[in-house]
N, C-alpha and C positions, 0 to 999 in steps of 0.2 A: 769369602764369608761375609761379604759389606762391612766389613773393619777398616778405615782410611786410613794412612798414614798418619802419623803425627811428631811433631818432634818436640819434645821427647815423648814415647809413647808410653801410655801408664798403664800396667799392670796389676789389678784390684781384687781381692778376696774377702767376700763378706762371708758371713754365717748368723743368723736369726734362726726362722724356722730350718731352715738349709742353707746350704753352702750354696751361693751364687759367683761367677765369676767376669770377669769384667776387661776389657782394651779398649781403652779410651774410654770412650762412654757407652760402647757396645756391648751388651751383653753374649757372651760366647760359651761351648759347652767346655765341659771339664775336658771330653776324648780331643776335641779341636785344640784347644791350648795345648795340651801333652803335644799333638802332631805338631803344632807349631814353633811351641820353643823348641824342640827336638833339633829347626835347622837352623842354631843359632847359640843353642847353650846344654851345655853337659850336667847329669845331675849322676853322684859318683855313689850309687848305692852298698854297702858292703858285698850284698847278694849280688851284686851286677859284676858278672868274670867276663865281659865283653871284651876289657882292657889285656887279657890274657888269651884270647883268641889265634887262630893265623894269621890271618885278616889284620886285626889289631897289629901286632908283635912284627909279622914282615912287613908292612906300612914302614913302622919305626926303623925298622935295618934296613927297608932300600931307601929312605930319607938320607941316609950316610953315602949312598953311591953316588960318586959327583959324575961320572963321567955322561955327559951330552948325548949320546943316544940309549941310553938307558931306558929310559921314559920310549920311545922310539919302538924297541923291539919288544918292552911290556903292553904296547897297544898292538904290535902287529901282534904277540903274542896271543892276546886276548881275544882279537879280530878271528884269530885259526882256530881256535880253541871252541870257541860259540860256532864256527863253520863247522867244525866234525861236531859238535855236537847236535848239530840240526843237521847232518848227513846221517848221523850213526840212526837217529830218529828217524828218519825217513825209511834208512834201512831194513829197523825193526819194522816198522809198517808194511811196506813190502813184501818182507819176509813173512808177516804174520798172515801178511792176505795170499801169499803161494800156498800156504797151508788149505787153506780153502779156497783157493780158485777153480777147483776143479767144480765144486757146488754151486759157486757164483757164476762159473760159467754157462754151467746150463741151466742156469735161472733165468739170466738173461739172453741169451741166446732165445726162452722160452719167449720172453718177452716180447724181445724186438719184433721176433718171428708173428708175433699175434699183433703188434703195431704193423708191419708191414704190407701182413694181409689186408687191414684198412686202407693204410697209405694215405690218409686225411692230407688235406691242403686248405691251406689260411682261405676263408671267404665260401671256401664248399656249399659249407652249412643253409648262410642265407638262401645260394643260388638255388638249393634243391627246394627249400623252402617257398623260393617264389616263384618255382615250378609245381610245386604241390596244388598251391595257390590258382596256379592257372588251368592245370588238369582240373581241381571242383567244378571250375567255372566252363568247363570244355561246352559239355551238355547243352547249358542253359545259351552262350554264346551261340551253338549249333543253329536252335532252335529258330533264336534273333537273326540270323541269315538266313532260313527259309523263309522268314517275313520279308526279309529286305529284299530276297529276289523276286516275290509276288509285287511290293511294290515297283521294283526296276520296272516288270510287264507292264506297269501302266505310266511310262511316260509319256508317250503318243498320245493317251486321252490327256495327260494334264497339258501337254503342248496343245492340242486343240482347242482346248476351254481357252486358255488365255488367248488365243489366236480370234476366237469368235467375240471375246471379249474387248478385242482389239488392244491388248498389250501387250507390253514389250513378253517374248521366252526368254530374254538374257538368264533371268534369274531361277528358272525352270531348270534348263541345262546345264548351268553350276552348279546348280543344287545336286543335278544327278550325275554330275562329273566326281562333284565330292564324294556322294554316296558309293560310286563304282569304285575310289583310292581307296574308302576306309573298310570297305567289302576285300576289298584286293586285300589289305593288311594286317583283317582279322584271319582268311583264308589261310595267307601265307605261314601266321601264328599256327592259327592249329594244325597244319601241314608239319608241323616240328613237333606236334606232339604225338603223332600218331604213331610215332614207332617207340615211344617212350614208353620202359616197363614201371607201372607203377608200383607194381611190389617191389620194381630191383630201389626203387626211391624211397618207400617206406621201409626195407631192409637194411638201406643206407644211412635211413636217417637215425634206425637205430642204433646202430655201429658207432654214429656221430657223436649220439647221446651219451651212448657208456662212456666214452673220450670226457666229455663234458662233467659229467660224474664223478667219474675219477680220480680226473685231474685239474677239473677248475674250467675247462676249456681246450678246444684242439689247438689253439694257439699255446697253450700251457702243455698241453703234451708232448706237440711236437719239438719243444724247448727241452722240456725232459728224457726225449728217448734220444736226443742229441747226446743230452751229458751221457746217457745209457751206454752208448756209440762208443763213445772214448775210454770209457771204463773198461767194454768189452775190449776196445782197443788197446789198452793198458794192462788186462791179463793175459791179451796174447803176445804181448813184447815184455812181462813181466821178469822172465827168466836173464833177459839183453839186459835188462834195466838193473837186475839187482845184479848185473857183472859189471857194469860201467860206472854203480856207485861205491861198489867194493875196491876199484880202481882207485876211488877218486877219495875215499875214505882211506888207503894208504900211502897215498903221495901226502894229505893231509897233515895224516900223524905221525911224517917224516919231520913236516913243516916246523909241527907242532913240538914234535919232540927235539930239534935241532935249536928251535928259540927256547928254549925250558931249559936245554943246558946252559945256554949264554947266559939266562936269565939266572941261572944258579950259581956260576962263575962266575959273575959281576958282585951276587952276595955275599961269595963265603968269600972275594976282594976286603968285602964291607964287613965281614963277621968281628974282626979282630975291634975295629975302633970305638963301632955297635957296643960288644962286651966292656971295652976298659970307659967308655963314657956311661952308662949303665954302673959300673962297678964303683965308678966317682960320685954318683949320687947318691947309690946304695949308703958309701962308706958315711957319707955326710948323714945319711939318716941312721945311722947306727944299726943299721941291720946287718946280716950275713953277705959275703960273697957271692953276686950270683951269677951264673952258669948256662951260659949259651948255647945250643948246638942246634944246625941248620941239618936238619933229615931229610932222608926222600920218605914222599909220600905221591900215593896217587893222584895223575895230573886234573887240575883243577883251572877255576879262571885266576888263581893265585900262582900257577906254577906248578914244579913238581919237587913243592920246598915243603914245609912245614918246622915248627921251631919248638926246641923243648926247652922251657927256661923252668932254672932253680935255683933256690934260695939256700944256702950252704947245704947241697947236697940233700936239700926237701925240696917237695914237690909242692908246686902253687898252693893246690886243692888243701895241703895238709898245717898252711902256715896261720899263725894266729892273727887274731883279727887288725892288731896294732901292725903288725909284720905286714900282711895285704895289705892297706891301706897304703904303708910306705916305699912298698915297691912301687905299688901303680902311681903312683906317685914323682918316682925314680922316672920309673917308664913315660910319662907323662915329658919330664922335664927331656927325656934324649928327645924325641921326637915333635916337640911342641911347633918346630919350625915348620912342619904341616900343619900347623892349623894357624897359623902366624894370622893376629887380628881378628880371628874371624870366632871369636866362643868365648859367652860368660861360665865363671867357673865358682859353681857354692860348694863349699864346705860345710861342715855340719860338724864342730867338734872331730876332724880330722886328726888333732893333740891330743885323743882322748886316751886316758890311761897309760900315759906317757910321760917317763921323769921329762926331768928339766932339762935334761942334756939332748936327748933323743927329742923333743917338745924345739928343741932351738935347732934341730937338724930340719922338722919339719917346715921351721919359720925360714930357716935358709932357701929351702926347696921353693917355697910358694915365692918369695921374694925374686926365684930364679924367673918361675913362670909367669911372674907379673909383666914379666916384656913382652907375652904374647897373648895371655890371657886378662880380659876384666876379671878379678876373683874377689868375691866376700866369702867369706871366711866364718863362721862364728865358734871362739872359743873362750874357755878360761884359764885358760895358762898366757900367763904372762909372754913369753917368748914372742908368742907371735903377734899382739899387741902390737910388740915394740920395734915388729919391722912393717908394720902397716903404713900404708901411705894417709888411711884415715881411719881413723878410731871414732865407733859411732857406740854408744851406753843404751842398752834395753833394759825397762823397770817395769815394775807391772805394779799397781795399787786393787783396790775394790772398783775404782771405777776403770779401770782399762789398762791396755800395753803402752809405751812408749819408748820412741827410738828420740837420742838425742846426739846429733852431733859435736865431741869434743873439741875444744879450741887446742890451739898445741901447749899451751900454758897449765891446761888444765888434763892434759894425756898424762905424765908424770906421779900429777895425785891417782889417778884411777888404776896406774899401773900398780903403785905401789899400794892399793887396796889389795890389790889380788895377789901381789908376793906374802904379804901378810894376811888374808883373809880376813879382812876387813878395818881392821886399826892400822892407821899408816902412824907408821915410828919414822924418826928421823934419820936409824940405817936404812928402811924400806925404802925413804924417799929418794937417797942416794943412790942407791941398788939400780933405781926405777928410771934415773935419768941417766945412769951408765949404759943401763939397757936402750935407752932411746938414743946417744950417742953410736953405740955400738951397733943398733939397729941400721941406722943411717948408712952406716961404712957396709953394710950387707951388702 
């Protein structure tokens, strides 16, 4: 996008007449930025059930399988998986063109049959062309030789002229030494034409043409009734073909099905520890119980797994909006070792609607994930404040917004604004540096 590197690279949102957007000093569109932060940072919408996926959820339970080739037979797995599915394709195709081979057959058969009849070959073209060339000129050549033999009859007189003249004949009978080779050469020429049909030439040359027409050129057709060749060749072995790939399509998904059970018995190895480190975070965020179960489902590039997870005996889709938030959450925290270093992670009032007890479960959670994730956070519950590594204060006046970073002297009074909503008392302010004590030991 001609965005350079930068260290550190800045990130810029203006809005005047429109929203403009900004990397470093480069101007970028809104869809690029989405694609780009995309491979580098999570943005956790409520509407977004990504986190509750297959994909998502067995990610996180095969993260728990320690065992060394794990990883191993999920790529051989994956590798058979994509091969039957570019067999099974092929197949269909096949299959779909038996159905009508019998039409295609003698389409092409028509075809070739009507190229053969030509039979064109590379350079044809010219050569007849500059035979064409030379039959016009047959005639008028003709003619030019009955003059040159009238002159041949008079070399004798020109030999005597010069003779009486008393000059050398050298250059007389060179002259008509020459004349007798190029006489001899034109003779020889039209000796090759005489048995030449010129309609079978001008018949030919149309034949040539329609080739040219058609297809661009006899050098382009003849390329083309090649591939023709094969094709035809490919419906008469069409019947071999789709028996040796129906073969090769159930040694496959012997393969396939043989690693999907390993691969499923390495997880439901993994299911138990999966659910009680799940169940550990749950409990910390105050939520329900939740409930794991590893299903068959049709085999896919994820296996022939699928996961139903629930929240005391509800189902994702049905839990309230405080409720999702804290699972994906949960689930974030088991599996974060996958994405270890590598994702900023915002919050958006993640606490929101949420006592003070359940608000300090959340602050535990994100405190967990702060050892794999960068995370900003924005809230107003105190709790999580108070396990923040930095507390930064947003104001907004008539002239504009500002972010100001607190000192740690000054985290205290700010905390204890928000336990009291806005007058700090001198139990708030106690309160507020118990919370920052206690934050720390998180």
């Amino acid at each position: 996008m001609g965005i350079e590197n930068e260290e550190p690279n800045s990130f810029r949102y203006l809005k005047k007449d429109k929203a403009r957007y900004f990397v470093n000093a480069n101007s970028i569109a809104k869809k690029d930025l989405l694609s780009t932060s995309k491979l580098f940072s999570f943005y956790l919408s409520s509407k977004d059930d990504s986190d509750f996926t297959d994909a998502r959820l067995l990610g996180a339970l095969d993260s728990f399988v320690k065992d060394e080739s794990f990883a191993g037979i999920k790529d051989e797995y994956s590798d058979a998986f994509a091969r039957l599915g570019a067999l099974n394709k092929e197949l269909a195709r096949l299959r779909e063109k038996s159905i009508k081979a019998a039409e295609e057959r003698e389409f092409l058969e028509f075809e070739l049959k009507k190229f053969a009849e030509i039979d064109p070959r590379e350079g044809e073209e010219d050569e007849l062309l500059a035979l064409k060339k030379e039959l016009s000129k047959k005639e008028k050549i003709g003619a030019l030789l009955a003059k040159t033999e009238s002159l041949k009859n008079h070399k004798h007189t020109v030999v005597e002229l010069f003779e009486f003249l008393g000059k050398s004949t050298d250059e007389v009978h060179e002259f008509f030494s020459r004349l007798e080779e190029a006489t001899g050469e034109v003779e020889f020429k039209l000796s090759r034409l005489d048995g030449v049909d010129i309609d079978g030439i001008f018949e030919r040359l149309e034949k040539l043409s329609y080739l040219n027409k058609r297809y661009g050129g006899v050098g382009e057709a003849i390329e083309y009734f090649g591939v023709k060749k094969e094709e035809l060749k490919e419906l008469d072995e069409l019947d071999s073909l789709i028996s040796s790939l129906e073969l090769d399509i159930k040694d496959i998904s012997k393969t396939v099905a043989a690693l999907s059970q390993k691969i499923t018995a390495f997880r439901k190895s993994a299911l138990r520890l999966f659910s009680e480190r799940l169940g550990f975070f749950a409990k910390k965020l105050l939520i329900g119980e939740p409930t794991v179960l590893l299903v068959s489902k049709e085999p896919s590039m994820l296996g022939a797994d699928g996961i139903e997870l629930s929240l005391a005996k509800s189902a994702v889709s049905t839990l309230s909006a405080g409720e999702y938030r804290r699972l994906r959450l949960a689930l974030m925290a088991c599996s974060s070792s996958d994405d270890g270093g590598k994702a900023v992670l915002f919050l958006d009032e993640a606490d929101a609607n949420l006592s003070g007890e359940e608000s300090a479960g959340v602050a535990y959670l994100l405190r967990e994930l702060s050892a794999k994730y960068q995370i900003f956070a924005i809230s107003h519950q105190p709790q999580l404040a108070s396990v923040a590594t930095h507390h930064f204060v947003v104001s907004k006046d008539t002239e504009g917004s500002y972010v100001r970073k607190l000192a740690e002297d000054e985290r205290a009074g700010e905390i204890a604004r928000m336990v009291s909503s806005g007058e700090i008392t001198k139990e708030a302010m106690e309160y507020a540096k118990q919370m920052l004590r206690e934050g720390a030991r998180c």
